[in-house]
LOMILUM-619987 format. One record per residue (C-alpha): residue number from 1; x, y, z. Coordinates in nm, 4 decimals. Last residue first. Layout:
BEGIN
<site><n>NUM</n><u>X</u><v>Y</v><w>Z</w></site>
...
This chain:
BEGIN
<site><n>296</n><u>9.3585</u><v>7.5508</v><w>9.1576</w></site>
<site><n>295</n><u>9.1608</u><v>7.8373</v><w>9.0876</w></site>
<site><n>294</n><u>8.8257</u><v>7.8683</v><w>9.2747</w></site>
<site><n>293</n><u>8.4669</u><v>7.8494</v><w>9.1837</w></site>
<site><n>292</n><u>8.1290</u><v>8.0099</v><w>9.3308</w></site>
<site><n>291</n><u>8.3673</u><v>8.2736</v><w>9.5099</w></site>
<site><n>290</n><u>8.3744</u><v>8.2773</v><w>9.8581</w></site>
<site><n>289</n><u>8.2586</u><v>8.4755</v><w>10.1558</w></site>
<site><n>288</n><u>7.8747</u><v>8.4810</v><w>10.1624</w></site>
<site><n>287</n><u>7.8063</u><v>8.2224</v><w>9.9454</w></site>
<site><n>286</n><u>8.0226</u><v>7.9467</v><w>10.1998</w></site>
<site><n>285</n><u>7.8238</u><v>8.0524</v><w>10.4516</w></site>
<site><n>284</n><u>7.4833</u><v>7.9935</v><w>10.2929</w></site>
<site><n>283</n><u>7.6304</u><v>7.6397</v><w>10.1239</w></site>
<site><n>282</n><u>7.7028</u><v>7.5917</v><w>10.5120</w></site>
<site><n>281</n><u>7.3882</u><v>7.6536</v><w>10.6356</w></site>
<site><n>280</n><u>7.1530</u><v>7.4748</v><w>10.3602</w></site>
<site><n>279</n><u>7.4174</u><v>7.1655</v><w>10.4106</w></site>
<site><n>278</n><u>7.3840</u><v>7.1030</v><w>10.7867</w></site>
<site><n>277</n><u>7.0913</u><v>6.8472</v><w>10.8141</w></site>
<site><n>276</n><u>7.2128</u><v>6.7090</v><w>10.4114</w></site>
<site><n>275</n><u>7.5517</u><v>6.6240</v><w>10.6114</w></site>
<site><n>274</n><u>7.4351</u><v>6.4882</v><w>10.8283</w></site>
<site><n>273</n><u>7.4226</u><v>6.5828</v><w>11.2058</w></site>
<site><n>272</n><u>7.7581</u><v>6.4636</v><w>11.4254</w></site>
<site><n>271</n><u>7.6391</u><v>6.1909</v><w>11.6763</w></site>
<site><n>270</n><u>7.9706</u><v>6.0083</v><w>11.7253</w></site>
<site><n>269</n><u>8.1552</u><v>6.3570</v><w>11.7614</w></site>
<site><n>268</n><u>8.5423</u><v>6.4269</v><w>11.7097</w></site>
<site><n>267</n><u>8.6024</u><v>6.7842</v><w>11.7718</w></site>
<site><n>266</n><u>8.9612</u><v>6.7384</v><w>11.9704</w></site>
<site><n>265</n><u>9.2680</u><v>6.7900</v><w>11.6720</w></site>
<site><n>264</n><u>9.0718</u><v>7.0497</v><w>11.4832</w></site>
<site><n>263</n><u>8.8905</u><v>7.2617</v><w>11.7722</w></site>
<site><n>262</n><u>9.2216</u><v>7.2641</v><w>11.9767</w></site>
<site><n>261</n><u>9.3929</u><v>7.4146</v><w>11.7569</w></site>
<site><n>260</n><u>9.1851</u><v>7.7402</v><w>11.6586</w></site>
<site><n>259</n><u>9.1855</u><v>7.9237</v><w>11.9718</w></site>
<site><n>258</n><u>9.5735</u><v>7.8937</v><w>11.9882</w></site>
<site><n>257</n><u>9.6180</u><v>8.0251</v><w>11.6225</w></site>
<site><n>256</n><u>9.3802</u><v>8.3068</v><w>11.7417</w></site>
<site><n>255</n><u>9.6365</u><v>8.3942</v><w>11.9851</w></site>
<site><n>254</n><u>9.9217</u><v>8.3659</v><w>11.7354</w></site>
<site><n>253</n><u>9.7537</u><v>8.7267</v><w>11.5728</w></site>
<site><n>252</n><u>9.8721</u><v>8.9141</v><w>11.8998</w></site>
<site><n>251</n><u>10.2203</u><v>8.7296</v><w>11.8777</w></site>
<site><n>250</n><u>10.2688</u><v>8.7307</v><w>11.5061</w></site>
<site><n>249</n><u>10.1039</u><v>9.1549</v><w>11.5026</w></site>
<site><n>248</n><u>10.4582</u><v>9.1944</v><w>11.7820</w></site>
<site><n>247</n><u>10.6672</u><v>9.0608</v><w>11.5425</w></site>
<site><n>246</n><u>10.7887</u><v>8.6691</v><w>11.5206</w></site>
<site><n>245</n><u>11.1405</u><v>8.5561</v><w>11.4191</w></site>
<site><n>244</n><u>11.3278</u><v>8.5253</v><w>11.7432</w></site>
<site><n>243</n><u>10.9866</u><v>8.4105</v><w>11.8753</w></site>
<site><n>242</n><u>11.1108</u><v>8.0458</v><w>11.6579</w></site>
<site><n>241</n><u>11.0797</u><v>7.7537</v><w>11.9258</w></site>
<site><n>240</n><u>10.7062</u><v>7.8739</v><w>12.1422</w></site>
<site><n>239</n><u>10.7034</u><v>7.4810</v><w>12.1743</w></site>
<site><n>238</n><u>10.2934</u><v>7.4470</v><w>12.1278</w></site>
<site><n>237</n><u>10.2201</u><v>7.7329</v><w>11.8991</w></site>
<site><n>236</n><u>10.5892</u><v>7.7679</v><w>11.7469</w></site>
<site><n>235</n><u>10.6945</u><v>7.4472</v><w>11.7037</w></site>
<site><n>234</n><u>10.3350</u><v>7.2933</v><w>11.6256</w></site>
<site><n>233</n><u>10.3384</u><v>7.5074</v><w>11.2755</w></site>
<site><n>232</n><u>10.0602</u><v>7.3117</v><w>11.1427</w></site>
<site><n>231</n><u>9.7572</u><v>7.5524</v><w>11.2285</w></site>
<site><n>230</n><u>9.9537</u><v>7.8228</v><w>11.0723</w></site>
<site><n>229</n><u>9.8905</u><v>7.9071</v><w>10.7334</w></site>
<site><n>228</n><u>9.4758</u><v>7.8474</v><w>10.8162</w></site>
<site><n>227</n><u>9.4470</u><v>7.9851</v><w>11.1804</w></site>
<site><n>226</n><u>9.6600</u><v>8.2999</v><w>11.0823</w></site>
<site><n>225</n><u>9.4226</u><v>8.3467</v><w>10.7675</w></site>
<site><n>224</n><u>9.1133</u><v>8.3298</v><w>11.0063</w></site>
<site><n>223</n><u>9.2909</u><v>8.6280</v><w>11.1889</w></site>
<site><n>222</n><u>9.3579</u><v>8.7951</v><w>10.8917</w></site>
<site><n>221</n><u>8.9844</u><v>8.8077</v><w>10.8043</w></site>
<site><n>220</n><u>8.8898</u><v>8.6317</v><w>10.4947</w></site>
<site><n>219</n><u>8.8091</u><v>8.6449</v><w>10.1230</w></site>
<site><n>218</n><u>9.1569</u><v>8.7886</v><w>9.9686</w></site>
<site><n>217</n><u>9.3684</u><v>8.5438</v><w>10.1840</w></site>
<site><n>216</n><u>9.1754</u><v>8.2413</v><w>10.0246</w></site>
<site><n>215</n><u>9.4369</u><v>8.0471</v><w>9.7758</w></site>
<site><n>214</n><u>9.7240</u><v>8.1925</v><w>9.9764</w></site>
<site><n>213</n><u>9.6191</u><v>8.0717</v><w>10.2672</w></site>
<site><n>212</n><u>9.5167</u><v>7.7205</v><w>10.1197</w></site>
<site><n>211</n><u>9.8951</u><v>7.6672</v><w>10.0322</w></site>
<site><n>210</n><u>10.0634</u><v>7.7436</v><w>10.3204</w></site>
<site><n>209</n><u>9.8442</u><v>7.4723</v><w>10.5077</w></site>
<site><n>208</n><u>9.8233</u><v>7.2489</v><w>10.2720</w></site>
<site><n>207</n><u>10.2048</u><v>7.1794</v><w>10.2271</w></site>
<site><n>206</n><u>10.5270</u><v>7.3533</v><w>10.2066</w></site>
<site><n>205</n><u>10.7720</u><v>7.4518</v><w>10.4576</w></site>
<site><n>204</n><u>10.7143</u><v>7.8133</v><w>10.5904</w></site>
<site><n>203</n><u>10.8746</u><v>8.0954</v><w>10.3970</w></site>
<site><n>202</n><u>10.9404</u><v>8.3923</v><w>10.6662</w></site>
<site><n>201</n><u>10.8577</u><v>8.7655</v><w>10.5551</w></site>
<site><n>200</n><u>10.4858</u><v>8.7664</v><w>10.7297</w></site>
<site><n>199</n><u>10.6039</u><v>8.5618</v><w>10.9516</w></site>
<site><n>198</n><u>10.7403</u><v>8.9188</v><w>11.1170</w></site>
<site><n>197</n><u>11.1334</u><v>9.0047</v><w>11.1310</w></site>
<site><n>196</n><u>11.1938</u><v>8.9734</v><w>11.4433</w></site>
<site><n>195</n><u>11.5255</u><v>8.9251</v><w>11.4003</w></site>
<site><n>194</n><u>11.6499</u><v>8.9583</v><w>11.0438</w></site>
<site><n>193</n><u>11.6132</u><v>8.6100</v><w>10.8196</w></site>
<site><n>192</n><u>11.8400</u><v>8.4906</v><w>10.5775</w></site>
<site><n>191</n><u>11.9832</u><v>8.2318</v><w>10.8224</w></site>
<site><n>190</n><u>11.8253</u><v>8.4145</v><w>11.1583</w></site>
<site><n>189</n><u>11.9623</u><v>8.1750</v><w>11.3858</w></site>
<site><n>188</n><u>12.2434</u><v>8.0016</v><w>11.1183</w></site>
<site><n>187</n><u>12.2120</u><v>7.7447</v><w>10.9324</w></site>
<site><n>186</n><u>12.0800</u><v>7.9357</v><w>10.5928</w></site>
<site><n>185</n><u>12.3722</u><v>8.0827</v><w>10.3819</w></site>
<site><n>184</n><u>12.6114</u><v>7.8535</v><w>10.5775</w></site>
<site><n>183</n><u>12.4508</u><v>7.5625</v><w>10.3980</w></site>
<site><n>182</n><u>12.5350</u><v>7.2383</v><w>10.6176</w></site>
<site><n>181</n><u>12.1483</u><v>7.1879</v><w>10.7490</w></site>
<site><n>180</n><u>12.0103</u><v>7.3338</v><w>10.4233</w></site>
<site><n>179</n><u>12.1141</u><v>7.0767</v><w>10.2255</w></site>
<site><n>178</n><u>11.8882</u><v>6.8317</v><w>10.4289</w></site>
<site><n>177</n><u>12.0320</u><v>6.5031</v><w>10.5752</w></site>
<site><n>176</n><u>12.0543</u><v>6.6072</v><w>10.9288</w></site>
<site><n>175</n><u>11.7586</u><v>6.7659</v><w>10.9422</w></site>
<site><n>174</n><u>11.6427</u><v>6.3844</v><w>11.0038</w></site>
<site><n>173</n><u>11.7672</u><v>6.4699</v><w>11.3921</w></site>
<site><n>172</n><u>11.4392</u><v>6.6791</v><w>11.4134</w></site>
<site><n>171</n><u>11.2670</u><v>6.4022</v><w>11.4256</w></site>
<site><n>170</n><u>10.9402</u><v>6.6242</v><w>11.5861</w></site>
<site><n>169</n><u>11.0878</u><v>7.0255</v><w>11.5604</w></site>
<site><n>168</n><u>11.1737</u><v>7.1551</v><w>11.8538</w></site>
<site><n>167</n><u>11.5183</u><v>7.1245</v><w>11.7307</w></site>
<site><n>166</n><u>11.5266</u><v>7.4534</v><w>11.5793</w></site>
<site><n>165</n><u>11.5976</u><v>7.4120</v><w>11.2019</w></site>
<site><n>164</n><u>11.8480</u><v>7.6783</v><w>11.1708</w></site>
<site><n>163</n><u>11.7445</u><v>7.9751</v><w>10.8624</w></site>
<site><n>162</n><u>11.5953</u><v>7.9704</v><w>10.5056</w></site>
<site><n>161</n><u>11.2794</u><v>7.7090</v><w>10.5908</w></site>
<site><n>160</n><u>11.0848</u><v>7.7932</v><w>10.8862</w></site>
<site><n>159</n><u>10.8373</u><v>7.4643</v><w>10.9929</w></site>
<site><n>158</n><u>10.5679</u><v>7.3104</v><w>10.9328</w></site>
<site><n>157</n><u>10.4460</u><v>6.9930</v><w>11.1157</w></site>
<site><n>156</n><u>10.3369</u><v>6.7591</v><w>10.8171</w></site>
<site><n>155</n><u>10.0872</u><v>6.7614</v><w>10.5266</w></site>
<site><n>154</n><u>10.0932</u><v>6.7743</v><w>10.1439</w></site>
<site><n>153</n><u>10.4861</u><v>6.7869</v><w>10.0721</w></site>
<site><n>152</n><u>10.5666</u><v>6.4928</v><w>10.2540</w></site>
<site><n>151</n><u>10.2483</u><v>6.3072</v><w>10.1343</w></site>
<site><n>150</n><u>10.4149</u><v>6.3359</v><w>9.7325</w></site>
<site><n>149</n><u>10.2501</u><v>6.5969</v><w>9.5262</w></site>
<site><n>148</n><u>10.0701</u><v>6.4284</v><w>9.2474</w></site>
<site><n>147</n><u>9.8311</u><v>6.7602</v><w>9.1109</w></site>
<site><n>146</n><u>9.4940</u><v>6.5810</v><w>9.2615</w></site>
<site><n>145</n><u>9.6832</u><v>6.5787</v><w>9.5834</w></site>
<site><n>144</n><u>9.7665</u><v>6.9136</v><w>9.5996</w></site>
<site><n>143</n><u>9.3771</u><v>6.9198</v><w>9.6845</w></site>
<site><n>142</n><u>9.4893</u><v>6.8795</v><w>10.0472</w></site>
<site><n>141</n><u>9.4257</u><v>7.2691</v><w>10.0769</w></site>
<site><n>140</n><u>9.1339</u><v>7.2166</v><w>10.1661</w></site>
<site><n>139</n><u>9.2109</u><v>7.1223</v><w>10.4984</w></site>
<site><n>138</n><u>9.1141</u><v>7.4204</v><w>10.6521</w></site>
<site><n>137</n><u>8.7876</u><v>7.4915</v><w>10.4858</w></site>
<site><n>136</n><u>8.5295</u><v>7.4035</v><w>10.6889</w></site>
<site><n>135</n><u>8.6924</u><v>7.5292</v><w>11.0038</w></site>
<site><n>134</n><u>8.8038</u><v>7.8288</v><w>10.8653</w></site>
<site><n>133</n><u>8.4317</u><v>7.8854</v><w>10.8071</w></site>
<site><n>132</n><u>8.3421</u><v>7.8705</v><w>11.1273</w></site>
<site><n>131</n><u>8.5613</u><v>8.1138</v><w>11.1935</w></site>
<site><n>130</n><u>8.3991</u><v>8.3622</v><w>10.9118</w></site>
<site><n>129</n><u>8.0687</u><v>8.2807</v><w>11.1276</w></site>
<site><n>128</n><u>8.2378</u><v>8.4223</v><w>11.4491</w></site>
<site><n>127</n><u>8.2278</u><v>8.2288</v><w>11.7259</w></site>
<site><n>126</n><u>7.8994</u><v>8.0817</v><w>11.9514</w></site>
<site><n>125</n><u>8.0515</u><v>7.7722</v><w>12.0844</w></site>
<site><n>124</n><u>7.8419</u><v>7.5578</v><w>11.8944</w></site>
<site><n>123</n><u>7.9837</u><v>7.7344</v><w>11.5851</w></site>
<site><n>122</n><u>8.3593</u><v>7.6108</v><w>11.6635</w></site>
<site><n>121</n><u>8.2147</u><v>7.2732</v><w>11.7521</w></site>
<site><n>120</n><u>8.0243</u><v>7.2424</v><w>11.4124</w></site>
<site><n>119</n><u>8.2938</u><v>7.3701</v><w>11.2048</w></site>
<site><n>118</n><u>8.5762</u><v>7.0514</v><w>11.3464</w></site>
<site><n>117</n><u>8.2706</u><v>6.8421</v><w>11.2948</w></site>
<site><n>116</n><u>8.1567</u><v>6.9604</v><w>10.9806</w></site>
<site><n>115</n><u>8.5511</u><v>6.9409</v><w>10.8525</w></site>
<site><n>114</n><u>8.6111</u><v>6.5824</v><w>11.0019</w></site>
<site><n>113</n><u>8.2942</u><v>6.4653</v><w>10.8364</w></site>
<site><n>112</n><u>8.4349</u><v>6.6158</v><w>10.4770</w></site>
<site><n>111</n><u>8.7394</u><v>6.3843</v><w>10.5533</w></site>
<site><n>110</n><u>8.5817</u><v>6.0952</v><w>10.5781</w></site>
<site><n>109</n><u>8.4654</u><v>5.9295</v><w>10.9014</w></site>
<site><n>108</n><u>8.5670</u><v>5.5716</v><w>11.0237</w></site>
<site><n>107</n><u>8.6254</u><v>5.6229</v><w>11.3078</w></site>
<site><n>106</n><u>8.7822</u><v>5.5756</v><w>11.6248</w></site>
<site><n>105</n><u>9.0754</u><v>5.3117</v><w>11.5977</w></site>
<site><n>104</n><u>9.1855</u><v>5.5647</v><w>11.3044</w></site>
<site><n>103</n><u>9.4182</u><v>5.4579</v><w>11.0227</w></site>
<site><n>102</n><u>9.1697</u><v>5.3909</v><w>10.7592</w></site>
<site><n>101</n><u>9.0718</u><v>5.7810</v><w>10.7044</w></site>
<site><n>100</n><u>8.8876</u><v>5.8372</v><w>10.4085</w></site>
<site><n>99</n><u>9.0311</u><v>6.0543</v><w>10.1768</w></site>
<site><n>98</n><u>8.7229</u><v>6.0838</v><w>9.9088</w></site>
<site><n>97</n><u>8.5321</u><v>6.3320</v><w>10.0660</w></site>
<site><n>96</n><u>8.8365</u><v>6.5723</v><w>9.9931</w></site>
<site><n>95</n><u>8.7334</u><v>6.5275</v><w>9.6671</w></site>
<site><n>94</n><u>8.4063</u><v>6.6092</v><w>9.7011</w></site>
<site><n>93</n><u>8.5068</u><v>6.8959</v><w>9.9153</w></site>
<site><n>92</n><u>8.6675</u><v>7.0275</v><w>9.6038</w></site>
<site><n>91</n><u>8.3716</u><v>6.9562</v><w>9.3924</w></site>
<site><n>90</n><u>8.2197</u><v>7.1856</v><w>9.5865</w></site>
<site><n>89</n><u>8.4492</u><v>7.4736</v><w>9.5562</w></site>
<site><n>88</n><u>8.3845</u><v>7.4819</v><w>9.2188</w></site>
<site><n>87</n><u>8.6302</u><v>7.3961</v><w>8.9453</w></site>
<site><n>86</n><u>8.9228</u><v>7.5834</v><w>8.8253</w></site>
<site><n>85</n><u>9.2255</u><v>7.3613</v><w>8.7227</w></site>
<site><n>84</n><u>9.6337</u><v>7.4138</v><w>8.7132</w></site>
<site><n>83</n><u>9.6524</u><v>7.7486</v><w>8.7036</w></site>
<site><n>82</n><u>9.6586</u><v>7.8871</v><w>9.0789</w></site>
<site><n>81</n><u>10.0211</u><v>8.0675</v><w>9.0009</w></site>
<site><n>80</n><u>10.0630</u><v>7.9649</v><w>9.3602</w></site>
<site><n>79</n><u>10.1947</u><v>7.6375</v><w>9.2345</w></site>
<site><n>78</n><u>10.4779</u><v>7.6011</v><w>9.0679</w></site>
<site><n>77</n><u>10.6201</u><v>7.9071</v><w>9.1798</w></site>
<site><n>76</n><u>10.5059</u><v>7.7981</v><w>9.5423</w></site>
<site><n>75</n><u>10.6449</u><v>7.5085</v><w>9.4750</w></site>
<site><n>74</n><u>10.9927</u><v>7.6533</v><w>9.3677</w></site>
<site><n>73</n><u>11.0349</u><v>7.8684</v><w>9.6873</w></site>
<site><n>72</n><u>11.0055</u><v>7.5781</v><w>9.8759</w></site>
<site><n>71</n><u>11.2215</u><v>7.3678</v><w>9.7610</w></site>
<site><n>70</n><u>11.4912</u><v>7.6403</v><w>9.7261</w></site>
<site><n>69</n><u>11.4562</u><v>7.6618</v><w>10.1404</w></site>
<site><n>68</n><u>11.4435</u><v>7.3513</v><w>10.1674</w></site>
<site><n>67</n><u>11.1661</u><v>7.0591</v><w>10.2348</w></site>
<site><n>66</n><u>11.3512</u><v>6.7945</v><w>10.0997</w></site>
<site><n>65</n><u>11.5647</u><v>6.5873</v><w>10.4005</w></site>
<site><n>64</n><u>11.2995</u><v>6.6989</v><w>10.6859</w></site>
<site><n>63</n><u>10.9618</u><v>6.5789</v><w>10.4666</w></site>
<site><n>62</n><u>11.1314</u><v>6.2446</v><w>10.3351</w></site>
<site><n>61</n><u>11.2292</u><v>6.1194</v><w>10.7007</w></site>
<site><n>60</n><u>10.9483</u><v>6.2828</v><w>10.8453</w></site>
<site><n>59</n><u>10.7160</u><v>6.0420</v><w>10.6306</w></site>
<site><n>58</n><u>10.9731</u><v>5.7574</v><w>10.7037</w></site>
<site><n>57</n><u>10.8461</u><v>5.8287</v><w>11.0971</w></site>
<site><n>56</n><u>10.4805</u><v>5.8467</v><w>10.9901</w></site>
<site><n>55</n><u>10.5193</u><v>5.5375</v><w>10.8347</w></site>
<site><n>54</n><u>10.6593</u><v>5.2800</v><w>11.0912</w></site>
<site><n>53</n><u>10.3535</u><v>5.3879</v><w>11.3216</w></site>
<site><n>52</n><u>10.3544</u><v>5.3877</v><w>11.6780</w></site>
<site><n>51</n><u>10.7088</u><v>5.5492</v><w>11.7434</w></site>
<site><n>50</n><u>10.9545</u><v>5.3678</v><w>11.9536</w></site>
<site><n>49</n><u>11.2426</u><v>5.6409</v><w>11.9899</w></site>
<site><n>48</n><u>10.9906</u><v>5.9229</v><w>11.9288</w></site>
<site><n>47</n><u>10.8114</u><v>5.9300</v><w>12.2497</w></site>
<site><n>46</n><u>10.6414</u><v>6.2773</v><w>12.2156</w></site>
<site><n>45</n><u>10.3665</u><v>6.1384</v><w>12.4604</w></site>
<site><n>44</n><u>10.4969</u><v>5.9715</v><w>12.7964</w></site>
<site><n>43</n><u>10.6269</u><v>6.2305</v><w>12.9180</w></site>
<site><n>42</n><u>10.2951</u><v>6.4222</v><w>12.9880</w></site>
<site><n>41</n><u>10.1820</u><v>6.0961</v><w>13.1763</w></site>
<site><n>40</n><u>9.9265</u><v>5.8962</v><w>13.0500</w></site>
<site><n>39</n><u>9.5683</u><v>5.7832</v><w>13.0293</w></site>
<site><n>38</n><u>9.3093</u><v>5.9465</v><w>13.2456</w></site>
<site><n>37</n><u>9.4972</u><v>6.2938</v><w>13.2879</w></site>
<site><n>36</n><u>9.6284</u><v>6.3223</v><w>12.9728</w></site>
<site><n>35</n><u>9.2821</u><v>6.2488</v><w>12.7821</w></site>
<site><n>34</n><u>9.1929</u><v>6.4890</v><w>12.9645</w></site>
<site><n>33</n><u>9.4695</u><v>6.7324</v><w>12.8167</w></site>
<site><n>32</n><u>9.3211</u><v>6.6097</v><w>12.4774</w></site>
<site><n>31</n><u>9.6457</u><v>6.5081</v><w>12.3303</w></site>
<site><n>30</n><u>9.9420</u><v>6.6915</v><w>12.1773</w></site>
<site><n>29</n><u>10.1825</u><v>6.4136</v><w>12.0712</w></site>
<site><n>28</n><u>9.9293</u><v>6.1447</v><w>11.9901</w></site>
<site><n>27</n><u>9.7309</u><v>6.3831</v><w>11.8331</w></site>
<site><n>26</n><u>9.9768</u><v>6.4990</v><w>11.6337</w></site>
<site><n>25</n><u>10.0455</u><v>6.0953</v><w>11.5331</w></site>
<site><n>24</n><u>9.6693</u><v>6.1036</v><w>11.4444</w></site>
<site><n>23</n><u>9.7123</u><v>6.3873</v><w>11.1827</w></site>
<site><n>22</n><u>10.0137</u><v>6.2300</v><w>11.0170</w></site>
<site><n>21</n><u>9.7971</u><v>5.9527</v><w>10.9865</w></site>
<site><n>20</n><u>9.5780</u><v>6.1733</v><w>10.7762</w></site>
<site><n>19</n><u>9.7262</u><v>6.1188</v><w>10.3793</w></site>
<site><n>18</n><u>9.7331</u><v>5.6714</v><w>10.4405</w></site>
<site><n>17</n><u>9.9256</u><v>5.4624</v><w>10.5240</w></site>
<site><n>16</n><u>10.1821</u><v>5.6686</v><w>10.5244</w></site>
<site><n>15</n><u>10.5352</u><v>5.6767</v><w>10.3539</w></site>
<site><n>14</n><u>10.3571</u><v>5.6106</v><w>10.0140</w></site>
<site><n>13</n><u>10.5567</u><v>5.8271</v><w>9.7677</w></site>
<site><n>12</n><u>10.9239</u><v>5.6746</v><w>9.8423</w></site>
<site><n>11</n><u>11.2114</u><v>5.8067</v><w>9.6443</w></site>
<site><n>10</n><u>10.9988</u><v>5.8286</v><w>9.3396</w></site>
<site><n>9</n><u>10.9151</u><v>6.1939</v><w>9.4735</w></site>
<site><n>8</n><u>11.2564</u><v>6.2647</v><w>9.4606</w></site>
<site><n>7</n><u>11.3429</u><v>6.2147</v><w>9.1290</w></site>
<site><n>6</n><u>11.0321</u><v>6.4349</v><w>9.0276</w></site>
<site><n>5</n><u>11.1628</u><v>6.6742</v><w>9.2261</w></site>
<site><n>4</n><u>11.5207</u><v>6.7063</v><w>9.0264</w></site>
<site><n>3</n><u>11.7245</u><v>6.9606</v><w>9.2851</w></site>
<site><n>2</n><u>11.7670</u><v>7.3332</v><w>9.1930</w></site>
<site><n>1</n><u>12.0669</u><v>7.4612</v><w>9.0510</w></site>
């Protein structure tokens, strides 16, 4: 019998100070390797014990003790069914224009500034216009917001759900409290899992990332896809932690994963063009591979 969710989202709904200082604690972790060199020492990031922000460690607090394997299979019941609102794919950046980030020392851009940039870079470099469009669109999948879902289960380091959480994974001691961690049915290497299985058969903890690859996988190139359901998944592209479960496709695909990365945590530009500079590009882009509005 499954768990009552809405219990646990009154637990504590507000662990951050806001939805993206999650995003600034990965950076934190997994700087700029310059920024390595000027600043710190490689040991010095990853230093858990006295973290910088009260809230992203109660954040992984909630997020380790819920996400489970029935957890997850529920939400994406609840939600990959894509029928809780159709609107344009516009008015989803609008809201995502709305989650402005008060956490960061740098700026003070919104979220839809943090897309251009992290699109800009990737088409400054000369890739593939379907790539830049992963870049626009790879937080969308924070619109799980409009629909209540608690920070936990918006954003976060993802993670395999069903089988041992490898301990990789940032606070990984909070597994400790999940079901999952004393289930015999899913604490083991593989847990339901056969080796090598392929990604393609593993549930992923859920959040935006999972959630805005399904919502687009029928308008984009698998590799894009890779970047969008597994931008998140830090233990694997940064910590290499679950290869027991990848296939051979995982490993070629992973490479575009890696590409991908660095352009979203390390794209931040003071002298970003406007919006209205860049719009008559991106609405073109946009036309070309999506739909003019999207089930929610």
């Amino acid at each position: 019998m499954l768990p009552n969710y809405n219990t646990i989202f009154e637990e504590v709904k507000q662990p951050l100070a806001n939805l993206d200082e999650w995003e600034h604690d990965v950076l934190e972790r997994y700087p700029d390797p310059a920024a390595i060199a000027k600043d710190k020492t490689t040991e010095e990031f990853r230093n858990y014990k006295a973290p910088a922000r009260d809230g992203v460690k109660e954040f992984y607090r909630l997020n380790h003790k819920y996400q489970t394997y029935e957890f997850v299979v529920a939400k994406k019941e609840t939600f990959l069914a894509f029928n809780k609102k159709e609107m344009p794919v516009w008015s989803a950046f609008d809201f995502l224009n709305e989650l402005v980030d008060d956490s960061d020392p740098d700026t003070d851009l919104d979220q839809m500034q943090h897309l251009l940039q992290t699109s800009e870079a990737i088409r400054n470099d000369g890739h593939p216009d379907w790539m830049v469009l992963v870049g626009l669109i790879h937080d969308m999948g924070k619109v799980l917001c409009l629909f209540g879902e608690p920070q936990w289960a918006v954003v976060g380091d993802t993670f395999p759900v069903g089988c041992a959480f490898s301990d990789k994974i940032v606070y990984s001691e909070f597994f400790n409290n999940n079901p999952d961690f004393t289930n015999e049915k899913y604490n083991t290497k593989y847990g339901v899992y056969a080796p090598n299985c392929g990604l393609k058969n593993v549930h992923m903890s859920w959040g935006h990332d999972e959630y805005v690859y399904h919502m687009m996988k029928d308008y984009i190139p698998e590799e894009g896809l890779y970047m969008l359901r597994y931008h998140s998944f830090y233990a694997q592209h940064r910590e290499k932690a679950y290869n027991h479960l990848m296939d051979e496709h995982d490993h070629k695909m992973f490479k575009w994963v890696d590409l991908f990365n660095p352009y979203d945590l390390y794209s931040k530009n003071p002298h970003q063009k406007s919006w209205e500079e860049l719009k008559p590009y991106y609405q073109q882009l946009v036309a070309k591979y999506l739909p003019l509005t999207f089930k929610f």
